[in-house]
Jmol script that loads the backbone (N, CA, C; Angstrom):
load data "model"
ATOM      1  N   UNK A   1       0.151   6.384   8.905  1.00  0.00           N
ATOM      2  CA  UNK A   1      -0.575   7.386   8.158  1.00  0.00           C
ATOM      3  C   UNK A   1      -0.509   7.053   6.669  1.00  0.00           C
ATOM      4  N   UNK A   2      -1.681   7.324   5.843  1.00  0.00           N
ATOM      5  CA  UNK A   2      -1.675   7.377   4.479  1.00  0.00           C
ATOM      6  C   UNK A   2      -0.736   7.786   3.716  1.00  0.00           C
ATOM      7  N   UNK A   3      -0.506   7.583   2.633  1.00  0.00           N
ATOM      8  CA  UNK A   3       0.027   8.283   1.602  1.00  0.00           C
ATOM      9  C   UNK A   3      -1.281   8.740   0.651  1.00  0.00           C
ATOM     10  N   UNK A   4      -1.121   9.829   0.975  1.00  0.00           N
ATOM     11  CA  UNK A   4      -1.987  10.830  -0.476  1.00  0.00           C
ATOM     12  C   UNK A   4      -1.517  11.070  -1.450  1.00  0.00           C
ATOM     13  N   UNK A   5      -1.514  11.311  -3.219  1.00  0.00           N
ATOM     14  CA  UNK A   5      -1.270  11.795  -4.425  1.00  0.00           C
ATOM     15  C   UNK A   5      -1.873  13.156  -4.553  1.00  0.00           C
ATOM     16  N   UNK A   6      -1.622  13.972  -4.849  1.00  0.00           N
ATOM     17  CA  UNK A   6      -2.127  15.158  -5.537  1.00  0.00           C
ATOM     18  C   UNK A   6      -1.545  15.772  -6.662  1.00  0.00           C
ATOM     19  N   UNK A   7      -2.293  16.755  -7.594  1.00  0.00           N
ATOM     20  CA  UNK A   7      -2.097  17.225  -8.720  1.00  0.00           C
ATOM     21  C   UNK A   7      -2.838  18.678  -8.932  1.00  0.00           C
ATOM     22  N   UNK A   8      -2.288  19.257  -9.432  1.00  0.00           N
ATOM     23  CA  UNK A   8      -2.446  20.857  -9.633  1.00  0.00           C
ATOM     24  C   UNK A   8      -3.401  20.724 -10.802  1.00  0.00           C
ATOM     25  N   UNK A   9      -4.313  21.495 -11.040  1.00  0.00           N
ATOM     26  CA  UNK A   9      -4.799  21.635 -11.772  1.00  0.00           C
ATOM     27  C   UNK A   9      -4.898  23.012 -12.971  1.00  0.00           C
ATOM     28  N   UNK A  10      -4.072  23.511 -12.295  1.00  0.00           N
ATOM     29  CA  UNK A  10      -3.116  24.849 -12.849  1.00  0.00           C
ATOM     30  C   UNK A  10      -1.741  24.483 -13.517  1.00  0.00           C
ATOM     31  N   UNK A  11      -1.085  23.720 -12.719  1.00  0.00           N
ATOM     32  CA  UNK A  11       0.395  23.916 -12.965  1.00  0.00           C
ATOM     33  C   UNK A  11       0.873  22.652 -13.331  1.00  0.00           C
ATOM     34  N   UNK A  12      -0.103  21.556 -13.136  1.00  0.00           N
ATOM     35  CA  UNK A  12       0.277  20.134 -13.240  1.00  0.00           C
ATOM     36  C   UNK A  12       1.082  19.719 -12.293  1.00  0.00           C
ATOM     37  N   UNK A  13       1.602  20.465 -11.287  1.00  0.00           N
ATOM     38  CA  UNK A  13       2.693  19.672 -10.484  1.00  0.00           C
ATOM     39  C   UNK A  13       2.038  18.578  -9.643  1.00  0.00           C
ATOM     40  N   UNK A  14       2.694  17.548  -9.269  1.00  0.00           N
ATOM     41  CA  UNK A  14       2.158  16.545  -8.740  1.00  0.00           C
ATOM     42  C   UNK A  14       3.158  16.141  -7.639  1.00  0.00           C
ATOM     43  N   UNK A  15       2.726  15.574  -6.623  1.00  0.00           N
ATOM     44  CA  UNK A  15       3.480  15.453  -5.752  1.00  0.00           C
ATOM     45  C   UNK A  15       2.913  14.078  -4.652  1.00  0.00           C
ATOM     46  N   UNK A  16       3.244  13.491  -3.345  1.00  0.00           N
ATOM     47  CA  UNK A  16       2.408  12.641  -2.653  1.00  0.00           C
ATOM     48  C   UNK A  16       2.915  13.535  -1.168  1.00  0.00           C
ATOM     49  N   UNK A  17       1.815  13.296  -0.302  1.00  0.00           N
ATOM     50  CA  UNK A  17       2.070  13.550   0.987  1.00  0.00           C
ATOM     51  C   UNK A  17       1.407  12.797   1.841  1.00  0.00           C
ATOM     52  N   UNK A  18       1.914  12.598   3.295  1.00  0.00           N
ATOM     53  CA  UNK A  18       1.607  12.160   4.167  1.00  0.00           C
ATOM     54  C   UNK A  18       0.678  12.714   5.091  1.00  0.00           C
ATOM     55  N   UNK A  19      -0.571  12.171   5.307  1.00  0.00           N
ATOM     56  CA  UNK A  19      -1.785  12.842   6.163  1.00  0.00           C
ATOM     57  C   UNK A  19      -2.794  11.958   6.745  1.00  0.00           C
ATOM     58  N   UNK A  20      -2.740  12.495   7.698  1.00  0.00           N
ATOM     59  CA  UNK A  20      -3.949  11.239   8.659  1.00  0.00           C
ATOM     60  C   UNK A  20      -5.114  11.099   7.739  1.00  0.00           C
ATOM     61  N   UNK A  21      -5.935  10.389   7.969  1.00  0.00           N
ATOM     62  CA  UNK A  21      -7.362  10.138   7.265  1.00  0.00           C
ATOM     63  C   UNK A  21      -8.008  11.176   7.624  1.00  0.00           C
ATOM     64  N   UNK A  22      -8.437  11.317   8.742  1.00  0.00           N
ATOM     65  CA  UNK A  22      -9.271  12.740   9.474  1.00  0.00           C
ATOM     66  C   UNK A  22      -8.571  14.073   8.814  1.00  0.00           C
ATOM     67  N   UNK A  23      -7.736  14.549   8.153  1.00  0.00           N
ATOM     68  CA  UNK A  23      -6.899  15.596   8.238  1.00  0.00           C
ATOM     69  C   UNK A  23      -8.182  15.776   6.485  1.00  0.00           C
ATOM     70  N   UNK A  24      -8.471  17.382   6.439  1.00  0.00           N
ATOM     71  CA  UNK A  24      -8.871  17.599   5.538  1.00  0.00           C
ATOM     72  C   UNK A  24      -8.040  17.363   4.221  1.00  0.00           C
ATOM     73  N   UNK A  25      -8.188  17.762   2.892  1.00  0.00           N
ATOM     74  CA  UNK A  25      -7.874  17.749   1.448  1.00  0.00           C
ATOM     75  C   UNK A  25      -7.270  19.194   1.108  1.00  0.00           C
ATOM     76  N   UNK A  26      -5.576  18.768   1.400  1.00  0.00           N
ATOM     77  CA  UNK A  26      -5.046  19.912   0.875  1.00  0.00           C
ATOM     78  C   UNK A  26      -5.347  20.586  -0.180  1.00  0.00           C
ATOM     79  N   UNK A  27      -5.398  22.017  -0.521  1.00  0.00           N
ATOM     80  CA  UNK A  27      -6.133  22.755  -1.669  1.00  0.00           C
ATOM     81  C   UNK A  27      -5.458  23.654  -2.507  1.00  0.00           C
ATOM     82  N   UNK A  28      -4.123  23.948  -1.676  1.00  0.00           N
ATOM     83  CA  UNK A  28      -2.756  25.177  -2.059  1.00  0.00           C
ATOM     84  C   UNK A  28      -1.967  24.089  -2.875  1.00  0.00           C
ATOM     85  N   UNK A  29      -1.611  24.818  -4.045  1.00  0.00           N
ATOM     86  CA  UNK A  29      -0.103  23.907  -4.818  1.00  0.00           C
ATOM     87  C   UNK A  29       0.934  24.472  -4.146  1.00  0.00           C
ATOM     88  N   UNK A  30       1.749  23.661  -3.783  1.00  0.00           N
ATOM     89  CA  UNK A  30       3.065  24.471  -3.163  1.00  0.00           C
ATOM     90  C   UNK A  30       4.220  25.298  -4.256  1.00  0.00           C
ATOM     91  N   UNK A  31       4.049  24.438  -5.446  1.00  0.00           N
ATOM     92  CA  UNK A  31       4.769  25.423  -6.739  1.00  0.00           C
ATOM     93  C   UNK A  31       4.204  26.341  -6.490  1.00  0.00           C
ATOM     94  N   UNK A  32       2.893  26.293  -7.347  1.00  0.00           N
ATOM     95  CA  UNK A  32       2.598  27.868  -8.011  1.00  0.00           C
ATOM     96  C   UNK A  32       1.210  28.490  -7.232  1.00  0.00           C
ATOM     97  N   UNK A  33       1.092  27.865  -5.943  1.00  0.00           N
ATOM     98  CA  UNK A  33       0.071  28.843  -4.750  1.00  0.00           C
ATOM     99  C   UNK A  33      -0.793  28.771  -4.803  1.00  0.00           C
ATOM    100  N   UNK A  34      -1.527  28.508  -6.213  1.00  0.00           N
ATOM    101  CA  UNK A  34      -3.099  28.249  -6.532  1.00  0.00           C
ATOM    102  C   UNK A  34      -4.048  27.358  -5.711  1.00  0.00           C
ATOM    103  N   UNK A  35      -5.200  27.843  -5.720  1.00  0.00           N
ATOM    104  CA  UNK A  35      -6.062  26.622  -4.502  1.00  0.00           C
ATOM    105  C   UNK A  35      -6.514  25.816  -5.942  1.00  0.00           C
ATOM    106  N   UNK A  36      -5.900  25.171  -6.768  1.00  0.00           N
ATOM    107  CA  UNK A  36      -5.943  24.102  -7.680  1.00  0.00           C
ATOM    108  C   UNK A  36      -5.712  22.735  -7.466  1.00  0.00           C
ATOM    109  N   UNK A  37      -5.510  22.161  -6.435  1.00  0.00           N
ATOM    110  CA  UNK A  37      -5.022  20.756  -6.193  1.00  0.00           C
ATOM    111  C   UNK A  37      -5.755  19.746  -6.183  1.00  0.00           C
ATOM    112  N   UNK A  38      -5.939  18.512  -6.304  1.00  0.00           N
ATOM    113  CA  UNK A  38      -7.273  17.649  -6.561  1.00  0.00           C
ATOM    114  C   UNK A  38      -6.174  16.313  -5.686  1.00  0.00           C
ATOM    115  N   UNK A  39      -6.972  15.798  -5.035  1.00  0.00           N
ATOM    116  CA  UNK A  39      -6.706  14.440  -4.474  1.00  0.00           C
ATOM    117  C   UNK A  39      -6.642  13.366  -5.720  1.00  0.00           C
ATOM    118  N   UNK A  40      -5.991  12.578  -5.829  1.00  0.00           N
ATOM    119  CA  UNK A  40      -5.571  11.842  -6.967  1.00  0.00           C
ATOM    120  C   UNK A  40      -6.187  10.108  -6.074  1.00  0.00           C
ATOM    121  N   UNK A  41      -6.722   9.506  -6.960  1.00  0.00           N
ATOM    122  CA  UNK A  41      -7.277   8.249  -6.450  1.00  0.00           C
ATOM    123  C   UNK A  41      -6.194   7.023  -6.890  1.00  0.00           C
ATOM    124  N   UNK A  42      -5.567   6.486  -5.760  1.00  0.00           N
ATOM    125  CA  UNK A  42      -4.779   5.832  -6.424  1.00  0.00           C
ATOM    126  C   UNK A  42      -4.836   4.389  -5.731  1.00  0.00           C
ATOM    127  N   UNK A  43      -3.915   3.225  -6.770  1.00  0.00           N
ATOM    128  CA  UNK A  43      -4.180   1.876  -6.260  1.00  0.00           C
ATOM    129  C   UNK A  43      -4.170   1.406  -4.975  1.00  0.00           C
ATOM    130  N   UNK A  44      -3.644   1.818  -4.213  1.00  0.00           N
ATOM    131  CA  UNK A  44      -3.407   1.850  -2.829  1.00  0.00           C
ATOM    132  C   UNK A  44      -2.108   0.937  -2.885  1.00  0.00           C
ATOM    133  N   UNK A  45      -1.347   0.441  -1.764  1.00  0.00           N
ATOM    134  CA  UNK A  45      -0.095  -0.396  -1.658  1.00  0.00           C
ATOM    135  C   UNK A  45      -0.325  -1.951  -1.088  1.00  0.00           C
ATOM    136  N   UNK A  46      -1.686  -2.204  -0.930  1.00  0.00           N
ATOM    137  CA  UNK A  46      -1.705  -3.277  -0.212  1.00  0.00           C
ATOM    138  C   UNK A  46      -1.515  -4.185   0.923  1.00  0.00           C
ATOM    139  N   UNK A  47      -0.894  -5.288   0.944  1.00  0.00           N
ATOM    140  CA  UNK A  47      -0.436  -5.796   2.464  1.00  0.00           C
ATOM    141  C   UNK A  47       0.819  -6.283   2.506  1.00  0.00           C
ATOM    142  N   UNK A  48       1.928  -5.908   3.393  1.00  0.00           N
ATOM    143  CA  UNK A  48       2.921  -6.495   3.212  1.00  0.00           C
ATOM    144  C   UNK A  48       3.215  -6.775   5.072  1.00  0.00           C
ATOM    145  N   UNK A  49       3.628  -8.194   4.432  1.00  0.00           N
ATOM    146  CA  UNK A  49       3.916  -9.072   5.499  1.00  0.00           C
ATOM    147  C   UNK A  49       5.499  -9.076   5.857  1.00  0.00           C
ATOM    148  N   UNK A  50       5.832  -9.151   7.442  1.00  0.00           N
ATOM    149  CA  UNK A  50       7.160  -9.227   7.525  1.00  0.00           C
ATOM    150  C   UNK A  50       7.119 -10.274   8.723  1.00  0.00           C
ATOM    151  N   UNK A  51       8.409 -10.531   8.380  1.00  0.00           N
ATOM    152  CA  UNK A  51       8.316 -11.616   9.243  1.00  0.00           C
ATOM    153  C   UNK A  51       8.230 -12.947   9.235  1.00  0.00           C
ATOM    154  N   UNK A  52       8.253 -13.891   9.833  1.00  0.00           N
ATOM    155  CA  UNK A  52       8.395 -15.261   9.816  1.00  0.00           C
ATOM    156  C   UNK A  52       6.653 -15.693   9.989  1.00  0.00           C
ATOM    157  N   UNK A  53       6.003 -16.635   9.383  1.00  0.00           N
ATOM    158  CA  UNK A  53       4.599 -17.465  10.047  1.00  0.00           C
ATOM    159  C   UNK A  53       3.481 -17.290   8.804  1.00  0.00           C
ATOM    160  N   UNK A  54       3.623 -16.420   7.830  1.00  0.00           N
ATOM    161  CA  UNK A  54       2.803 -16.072   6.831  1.00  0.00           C
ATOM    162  C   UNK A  54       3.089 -17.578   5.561  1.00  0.00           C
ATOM    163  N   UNK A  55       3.304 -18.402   5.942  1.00  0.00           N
ATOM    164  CA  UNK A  55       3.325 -19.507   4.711  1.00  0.00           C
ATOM    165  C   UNK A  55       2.477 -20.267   4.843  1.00  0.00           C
ATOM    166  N   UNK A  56       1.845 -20.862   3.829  1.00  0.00           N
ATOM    167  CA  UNK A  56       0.525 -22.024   4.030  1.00  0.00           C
ATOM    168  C   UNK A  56       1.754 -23.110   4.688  1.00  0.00           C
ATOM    169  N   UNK A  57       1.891 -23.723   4.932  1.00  0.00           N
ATOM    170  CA  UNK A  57       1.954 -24.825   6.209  1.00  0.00           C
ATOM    171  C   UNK A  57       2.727 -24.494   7.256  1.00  0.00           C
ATOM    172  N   UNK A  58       2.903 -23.345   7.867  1.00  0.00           N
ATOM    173  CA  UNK A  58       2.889 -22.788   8.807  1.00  0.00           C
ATOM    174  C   UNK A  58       1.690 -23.493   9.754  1.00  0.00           C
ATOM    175  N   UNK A  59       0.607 -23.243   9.763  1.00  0.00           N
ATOM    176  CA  UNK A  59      -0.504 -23.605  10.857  1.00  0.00           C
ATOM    177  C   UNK A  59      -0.941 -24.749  10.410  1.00  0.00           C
ATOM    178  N   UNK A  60      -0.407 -25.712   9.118  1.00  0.00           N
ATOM    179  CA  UNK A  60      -1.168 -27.152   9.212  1.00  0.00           C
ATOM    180  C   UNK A  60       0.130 -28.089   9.838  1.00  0.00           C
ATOM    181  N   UNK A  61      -0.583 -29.289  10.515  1.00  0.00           N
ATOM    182  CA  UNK A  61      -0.228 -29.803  11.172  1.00  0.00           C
ATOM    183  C   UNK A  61       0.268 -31.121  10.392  1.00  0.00           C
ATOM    184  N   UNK A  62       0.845 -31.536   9.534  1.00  0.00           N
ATOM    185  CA  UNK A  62       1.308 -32.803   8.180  1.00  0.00           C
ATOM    186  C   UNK A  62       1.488 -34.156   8.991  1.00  0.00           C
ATOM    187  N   UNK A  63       1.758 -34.897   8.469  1.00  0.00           N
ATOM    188  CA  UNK A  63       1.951 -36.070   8.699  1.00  0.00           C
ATOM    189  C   UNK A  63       3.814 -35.968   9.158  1.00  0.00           C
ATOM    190  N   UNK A  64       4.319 -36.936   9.568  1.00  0.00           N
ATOM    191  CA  UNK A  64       5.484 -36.899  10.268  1.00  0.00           C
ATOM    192  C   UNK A  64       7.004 -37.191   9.221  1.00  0.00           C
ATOM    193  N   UNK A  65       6.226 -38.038   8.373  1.00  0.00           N
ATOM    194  CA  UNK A  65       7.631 -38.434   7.089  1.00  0.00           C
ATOM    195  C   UNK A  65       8.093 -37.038   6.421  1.00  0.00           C
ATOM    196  N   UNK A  66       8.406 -36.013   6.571  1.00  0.00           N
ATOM    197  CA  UNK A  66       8.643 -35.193   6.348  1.00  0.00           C
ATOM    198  C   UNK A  66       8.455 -34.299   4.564  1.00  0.00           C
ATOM    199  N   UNK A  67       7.702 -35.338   3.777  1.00  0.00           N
ATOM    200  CA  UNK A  67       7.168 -35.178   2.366  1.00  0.00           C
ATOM    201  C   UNK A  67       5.512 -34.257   2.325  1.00  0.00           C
ATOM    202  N   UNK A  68       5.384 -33.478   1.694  1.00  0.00           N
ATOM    203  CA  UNK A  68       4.558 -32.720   1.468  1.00  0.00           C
ATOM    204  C   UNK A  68       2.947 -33.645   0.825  1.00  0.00           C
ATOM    205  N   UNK A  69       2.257 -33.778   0.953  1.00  0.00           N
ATOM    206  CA  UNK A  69       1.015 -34.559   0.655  1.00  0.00           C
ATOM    207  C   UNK A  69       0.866 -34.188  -1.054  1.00  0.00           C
ATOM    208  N   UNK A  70       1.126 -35.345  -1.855  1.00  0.00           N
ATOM    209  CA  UNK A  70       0.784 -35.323  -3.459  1.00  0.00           C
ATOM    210  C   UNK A  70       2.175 -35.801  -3.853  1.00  0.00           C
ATOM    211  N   UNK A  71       3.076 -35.543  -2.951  1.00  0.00           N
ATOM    212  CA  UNK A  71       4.666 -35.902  -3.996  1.00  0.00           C
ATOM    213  C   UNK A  71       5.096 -37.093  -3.080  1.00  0.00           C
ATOM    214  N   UNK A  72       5.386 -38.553  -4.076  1.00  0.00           N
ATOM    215  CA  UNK A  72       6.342 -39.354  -3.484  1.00  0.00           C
ATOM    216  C   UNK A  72       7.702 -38.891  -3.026  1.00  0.00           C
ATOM    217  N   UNK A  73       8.060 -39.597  -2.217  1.00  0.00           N
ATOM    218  CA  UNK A  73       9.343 -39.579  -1.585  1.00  0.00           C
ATOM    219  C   UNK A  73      10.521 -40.148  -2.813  1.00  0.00           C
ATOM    220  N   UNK A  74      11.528 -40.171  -3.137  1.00  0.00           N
ATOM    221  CA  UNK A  74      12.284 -40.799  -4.037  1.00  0.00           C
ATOM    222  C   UNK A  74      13.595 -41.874  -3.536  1.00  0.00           C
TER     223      UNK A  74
END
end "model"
wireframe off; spacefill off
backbone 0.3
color backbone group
């Protein structure tokens, strides 16, 4: 589930909550009760990878001398 931002537009309180996508746009401030609250547009969090297999030569297949293609061996 999402993380939502919201902000009062009365009271300024601000807060984030958790809500499905389908779930309407909370409208009550929980401080101060008012149907003042505004959905806050925010950067979002992106992609985070866990786990082992996410590296570029992961899926290429190299040559066998065990040196990376561009760097001599020493």
């Amino acid at each position: 589930m999402p993380t939502y931002d919201y902000e009062c537009r009365s009271c300024g309180h601000r807060f984030e909550t958790f809500q499905s996508m389908s779930d309407d746009a909370l409208v009550q401030c929980p401080e101060c009760k008012k149907d003042e609250l505004r959905r806050l547009i925010g950067g979002g969090s992106g992609i985070i990878f866990k786990g082992s297999g996410f590296y570029v030569n992961d899926s290429k297949k190299g040559s066998s001398s065990g040196s990376p293609k561009g760097q001599a061996s020493a």
